[in-house]
C-alpha positions as CSV (number, residue, x, y, z in Angstrom):
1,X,103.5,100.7,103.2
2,X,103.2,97.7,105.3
3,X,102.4,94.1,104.5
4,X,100.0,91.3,106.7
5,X,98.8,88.4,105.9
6,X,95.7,87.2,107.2
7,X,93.1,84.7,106.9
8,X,89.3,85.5,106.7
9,X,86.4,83.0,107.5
10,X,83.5,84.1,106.0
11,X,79.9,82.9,107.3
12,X,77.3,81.3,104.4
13,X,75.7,84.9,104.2
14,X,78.9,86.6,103.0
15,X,80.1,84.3,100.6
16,X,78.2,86.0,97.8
17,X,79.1,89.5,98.7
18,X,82.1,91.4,97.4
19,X,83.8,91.8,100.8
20,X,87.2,91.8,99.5
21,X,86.7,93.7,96.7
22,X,85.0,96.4,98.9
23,X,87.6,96.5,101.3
24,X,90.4,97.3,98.2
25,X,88.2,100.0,97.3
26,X,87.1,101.9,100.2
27,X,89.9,101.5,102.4
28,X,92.9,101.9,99.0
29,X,94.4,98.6,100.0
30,X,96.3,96.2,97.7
31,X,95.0,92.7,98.4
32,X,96.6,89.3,97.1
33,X,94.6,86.1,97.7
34,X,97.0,83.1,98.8
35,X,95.1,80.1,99.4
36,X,91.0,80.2,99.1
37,X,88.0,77.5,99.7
38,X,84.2,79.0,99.4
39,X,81.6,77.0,99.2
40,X,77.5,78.5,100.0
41,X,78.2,77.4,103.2
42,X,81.0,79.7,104.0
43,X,84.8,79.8,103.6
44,X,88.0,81.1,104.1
45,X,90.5,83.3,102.3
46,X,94.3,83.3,103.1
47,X,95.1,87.0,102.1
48,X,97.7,89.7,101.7
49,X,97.0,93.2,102.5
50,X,99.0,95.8,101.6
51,X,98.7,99.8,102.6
52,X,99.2,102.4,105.2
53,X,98.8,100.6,108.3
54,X,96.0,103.2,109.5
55,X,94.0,101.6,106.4
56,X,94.5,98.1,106.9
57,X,93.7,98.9,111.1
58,X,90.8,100.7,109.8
59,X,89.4,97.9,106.8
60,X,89.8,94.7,109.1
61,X,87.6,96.2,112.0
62,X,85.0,97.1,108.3
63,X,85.2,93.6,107.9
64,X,84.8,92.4,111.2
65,X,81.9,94.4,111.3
66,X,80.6,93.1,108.6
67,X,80.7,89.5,110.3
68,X,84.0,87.9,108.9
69,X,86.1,86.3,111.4
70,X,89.9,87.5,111.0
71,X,92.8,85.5,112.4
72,X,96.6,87.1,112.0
73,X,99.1,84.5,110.1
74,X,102.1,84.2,112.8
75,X,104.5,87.4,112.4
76,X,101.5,89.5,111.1
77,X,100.0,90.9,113.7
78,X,99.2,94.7,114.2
């Protein structure tokens, strides 16, 4: 199991959606929010993800997809 941490910026049509909670469950990822700010007009999330690296690869392009903008913390990258 490997750890990053990573932050996610969410646009104002995600902010209501479980992204996070979606990405635990389909992708069997422990995630640990750090430092959050959401308002209806969008936000970020300072998160840990923990898992097989194949799943974490796998949920942050999910996400991407989705249309959250994710940025590696410095010694996190893939």
């Amino acid at each position: 199991m490997v750890k990053r941490r990573l932050i996610f910026t969410f646009p104002p049509e995600l902010v209501t959606e479980p992204v996070i909670y979606n990405l635990t469950m389909q992708f069997r990822l422990v995630t640990n929010i750090r430092h959050a700010d959401i308002t209806e007009k969008g936000g970020w999330v300072e998160l840990e993800l923990e898992g097989e690296e194949k799943d974490i690869e796998e949920g942050i392009t999910w996400v991407t997809s989705k249309g959250v903008r994710v940025n590696f913390l410095p010694g996190s990258a893939l």
